[in-house]
N, C-alpha and C positions, 0 to 999 in steps of 0.2 A: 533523316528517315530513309533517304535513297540510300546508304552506307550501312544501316540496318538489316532492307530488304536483300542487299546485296548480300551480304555475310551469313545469311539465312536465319537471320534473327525473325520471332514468330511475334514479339511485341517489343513495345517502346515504353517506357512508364517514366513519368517524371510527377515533379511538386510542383505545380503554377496554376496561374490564374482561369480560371473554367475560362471565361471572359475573353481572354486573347489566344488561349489555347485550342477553343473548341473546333475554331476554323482552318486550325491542321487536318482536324481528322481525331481529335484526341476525346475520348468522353469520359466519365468520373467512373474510376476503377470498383466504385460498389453496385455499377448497373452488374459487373459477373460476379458480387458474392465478396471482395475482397474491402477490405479493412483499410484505413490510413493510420497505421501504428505512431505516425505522429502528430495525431490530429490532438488538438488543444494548446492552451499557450504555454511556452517554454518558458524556461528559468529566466532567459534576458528579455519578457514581453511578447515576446514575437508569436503571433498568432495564426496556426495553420489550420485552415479548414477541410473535413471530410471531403469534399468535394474535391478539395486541390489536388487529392493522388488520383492524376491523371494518366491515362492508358491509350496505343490505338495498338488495335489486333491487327497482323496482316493476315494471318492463317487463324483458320477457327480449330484450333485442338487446344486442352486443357492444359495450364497454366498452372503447374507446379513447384515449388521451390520458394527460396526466399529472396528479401528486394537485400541490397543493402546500399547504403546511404556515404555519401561521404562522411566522414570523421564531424566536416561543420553541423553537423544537423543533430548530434547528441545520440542519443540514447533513444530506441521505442521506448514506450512504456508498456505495451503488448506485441504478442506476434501478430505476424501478416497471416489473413486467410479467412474463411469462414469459420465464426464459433471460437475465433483466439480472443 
């Protein structure tokens, strides 16, 4: 995150557990409005929950554009954002 704030990056978002994550700094990306385009279980099981698109904001200005995901995590099934 120090490499983030450095670079003038304005957030961090990732996929993981509320649970081990929260005590970064991280909270679940639908407290601003946004979506987990991979939330529900995939084609090999594997089950991700709304909660798990995880965010921490360093600057408080609006947060536009799209996430995109490594190649392993498939396909959204909807866009990122409010109302997709």
């Amino acid at each position: 995150m120090e490499e983030a704030r450095t670079r003038g990056e304005v957030a961090v978002i990732l996929l993981g557990s509320p649970v081990f994550y929260q005590r970064f700094g991280f909270a679940p990306a639908s407290v601003l409005g946004l979506r987990n385009p991979y939330a529900g279980v995939l084609p090999n099981g594997f089950e991700i929950a709304e909660e798990d698109f995880m965010l921490v904001v360093f600057e408080e200005v609006p947060l536009v554009g799209h996430v995109r995901w490594h190649p392993a995590f498939g396909e959204p099934v909807e866009g990122l954002g409010p109302g997709a």
